[in-house]
Structures are given as structure tokens and as C-alpha cells.
C-alpha angles and dihedrals in degrees: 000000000000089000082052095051081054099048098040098054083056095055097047095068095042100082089073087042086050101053084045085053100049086037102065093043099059096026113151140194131225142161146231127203124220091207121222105264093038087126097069120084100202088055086220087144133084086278125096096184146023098229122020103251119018099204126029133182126212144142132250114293100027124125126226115192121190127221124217103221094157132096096238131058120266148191123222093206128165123239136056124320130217097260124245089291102015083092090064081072131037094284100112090161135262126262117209089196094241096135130332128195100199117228108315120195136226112291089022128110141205130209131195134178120218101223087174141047118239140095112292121197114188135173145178110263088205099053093023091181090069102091123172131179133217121189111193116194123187124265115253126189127230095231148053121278137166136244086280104055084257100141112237137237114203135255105051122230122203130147126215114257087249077058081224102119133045111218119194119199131190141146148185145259089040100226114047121228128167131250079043135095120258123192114204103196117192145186141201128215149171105242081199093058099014079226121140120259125221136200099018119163116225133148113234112221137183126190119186119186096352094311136103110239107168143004134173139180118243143192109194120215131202110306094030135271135280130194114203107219135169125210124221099181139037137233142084117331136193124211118203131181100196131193101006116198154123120261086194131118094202090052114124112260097217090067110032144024114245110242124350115016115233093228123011089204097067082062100044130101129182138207134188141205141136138259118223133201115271111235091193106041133043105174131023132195122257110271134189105269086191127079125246121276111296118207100240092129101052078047093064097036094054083055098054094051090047085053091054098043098052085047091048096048084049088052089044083053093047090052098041095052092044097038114117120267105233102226118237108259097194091072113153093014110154119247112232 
């Protein structure tokens, strides 16, 4: 528990440290025009707009640097502007102080970097009718990374503290978002044999931001085990497969403790990664976080009859061996 606290405070401040990350390694650089004839309101010059163009879109850490192409000086301030008649009042915009060029002139140029995501209006206070919007997403990758930004292969490989049991982790999509399904498919092994191990008891477990937010018991089969789960936050996530271990009396015992295990962290394993924020959904519908029915039941079920049959053909060949010879009756009859 106490590995986990520590884990997971770090965890916890490493969302922030990711989108820098990312950030910084696919940074970009565009432009936006203040067109010749911006400073006129009633835009009855050569120019359409006031800033070309009105509405960009870019990711954290990119930088946007405007261009003076007017003939007047301007500001690139964020806030709300006045509208294309809200000047003709008292209304001369209002800035938020989110960034603030000062007055640049014709010919000169201003350049800012988004550290952060959000929707960004901005406008001249000068020329408060002139209005522009930037809209700064963060930067996802295109491949799978732990807690820590260390790009992924799948599948994972992490073996339980007893170093008795292989557990092999992968999911997909590749890259988690949330809004979207995510199957987690996992597999036991002997790290003795290398051989795949069945019907193994464990409980699955995500935390996200320092909180528990789902668990489930599980019973894997041949092939391994999976768990569907959607995400409605992001953030950084810790997977953990916990007290690992067979219920069976038939396991092998050079790989697994029959019934409870002592200590559930000496058969745990954990893995980390991060949730982003999905650009293209913001709701899902509610899914089934289970797997389908496994048949474990008929498993065990098989097993049983198996059992009684094999009882009942020892009990047939009992019977059979002490069972009375019938004498012949027909003793001294004459051959013809």
C-alpha cells in the first residue's frame, strides 16, 4: 500500500509534465496577417477580415506570430473586443491579461507561445472591433507511453515481486482517450516453463489521479483475460493485476499457492499510462465494462462429470471382479 501512496503522488503531477513533453517535441509555428485596411470598421477596404485568419486552430506549445500589414499600429490582446459597432458606444473591449503584445507598428511583427490548452479570444485595443480566436488543443502522441513520457512495445512485460508469475499486459486502442473503449487484454505465465497459465484468480484494478475508480474479480481462461473500459476523464492511470493466484486444487504447485494468497502484493504487478482528452467525443454511452460470459462453469462442470464417471467405471470394475461365479448345472451330462 504504502509503494502504491508513493506511486501514485507521483503520478498524479505528471499529466502537466506529459503535455509539456509532447509539447515541446512536436511544437509548430504559424502566422496570422493583420491585412492592409484592418483599421477600418466598416471593412470597405481590400481587406475581409481583421486577422487572417479569424479563427485558428493549434496544440500546446505551439507558437502564433502576427504580422502588421496595415498601415496603422496595432495590439494582439487577449479578451473580448468591443464588436464591429460596440466601439460606437463606451464599450473599447475588455482584456482578461492573458497575453498582450503593446502597440506594434506597420512592417513589425509579435510572437506568442500557448503553454496551455483552452479558447482564446483576442482583439486590438486600439481598433477594438477587430476580434480573432485561437483555439489550442493539447498535443497528443500517436503511441503508447507510460506514466513517465517512455514510449511502449506491446505487449508488457512485469513480474510479480515472488517472481513466481509473467504477466503480459496490452490494450487497444493504443493510445487511450477518453469517451472511447478501451480493451485491456492480459496473460498469465510461468516464467520457469514459459507455458500459459489458466484459471488463475486475480482482482483487475484502475486507478486514475490518486483514486480508485474501478475493480473488478477476475478467473482467467486459456489465452489469457481482458476487461472493456471507457474512460470519462483524463489524466494519468495505473493499472494494476493484484493477488494473483489458482483456486484450484489441480494448479501446478511450482507456479501458484492453492487457495488465498499471504500477501497480494507479492502477486501484483502495476502499469502506468495517461488519458488524454478526446477532440472528437465528448459523451459516450454506457458499455459493458465486464467481458462476456466466460464458461467457467461449464469448465467446471465438464470436470465434475468426468469425476463421476471415472468413479462410477472404478465401481463397474469392483463389481464386475467380486461379483459370484454361477456353477455349471449341467455337471456329468453325457456328450452325444
Amino acid at each position: 500500500m504504502k509503494t502504491y501512496m508513493r506511486l501514485s503522488r507521483i503520478i498524479f503531477f505528471l499529466p502537466p509534465l506529459l503535455i509539456l513533453f509532447f509539447a515541446q517535441a512536436n511544437a509548430e509555428e504559424y502566422n496570422v496577417i493583420i491585412p492592409f485596411g484592418a483599421y477600418n470598421p466598416e471593412l470597405n477596404t481590400s481587406a475581409e477580415v481583421w486577422y487572417d485568419p479569424p479563427q485558428m486552430y493549434v496544440t500546446v506549445g505551439d507558437t502564433v506570430t502576427w504580422y502588421n500589414d496595415d498601415k496603422e499600429g496595432h495590439t494582439v490582446t487577449s479578451g473580448e473586443g468591443s464588436g464591429r459597432f460596440g466601439w460606437m458606444g463606451d464599450n473599447f473591449g475588455k482584456p482578461n491579461n492573458i497575453f498582450d503584445s503593446d502597440r506594434f507598428m506597420p512592417g513589425e511583427s509579435w510572437s506568442y507561445k500557448f503553454e496551455n490548452s483552452g479558447t482564446f479570444s483576442y482583439y486590438c485595443t486600439i481598433h477594438p472591433w477587430m476580434e480573432g480566436i485561437l483555439i489550442v488543443e493539447k498535443q497528443i502522441p500517436d503511441y503508447p507511453h507510460d506514466a513517465t513520457g517512455t514510449k511502449l512495445e506491446f505487449p508488457l512485460l512485469q513480474y510479480t515481486p515472488d517472481r513466481n508469475i509473467e504477466v503480459n499486459l496490452s490494450w487497444d486502442p493504443p493510445v487511450i482517450k477518453t469517451h472511447e473503449k478501451i480493451q485491456f487484454v492480459y496473460q498469465f505465465y510461468d516464467p520457469q516453463t514459459n507455458s500459459n497459465l489458466a484459471q488463475m484468480k486475480y482482482n483487475f484494478v484502475i486507478f486514475q489521479n490518486g483514486q480508485e475508480i474501478f475493480r473488478d474479480e477476475g478467473l482467467s481462461q486459456i489465452g489469457g483475460d481482458y476487461r472493456n473500459f471507457v474512460f470519462s476523464d483524463s489524466g494519468s492511470i495505473i493499472v494494476r493485476i493484484e493477488g494473483i493466484h489458482s483456486p484450484s486444487i489441480f494448479a501446478e504447485s511450482s507456479v501458484t499457492v492453492f487457495g488465498e494468497v499471504g500477501s497480494k502484493e507479492q502477486r501484483s504487478v502495476d502499469f502506468t499510462t495517461a488519458v488524454y482528452d478526446n477532440p472528437e467525443k465528448t459523451s459516450h454511452e454506457t458499455y459493458h465494462i465486464k467481458p462476456a460470459q466466460r464458461l467457467t462453469t461449464y469448465y467446471e462442470l465438464m470436470l465434475i462429470i468426468i469425476l463421476v464417471l471415472a468413479v462410477m467405471f472404478l465401481l463397474a470394475m469392483f463389481w464386475l471382479k467380486k461379483k459370484p461365479k454361477i456353477k455349471d448345472d449341467k455337471q456329468g451330462a453325457v456328450k452325444s
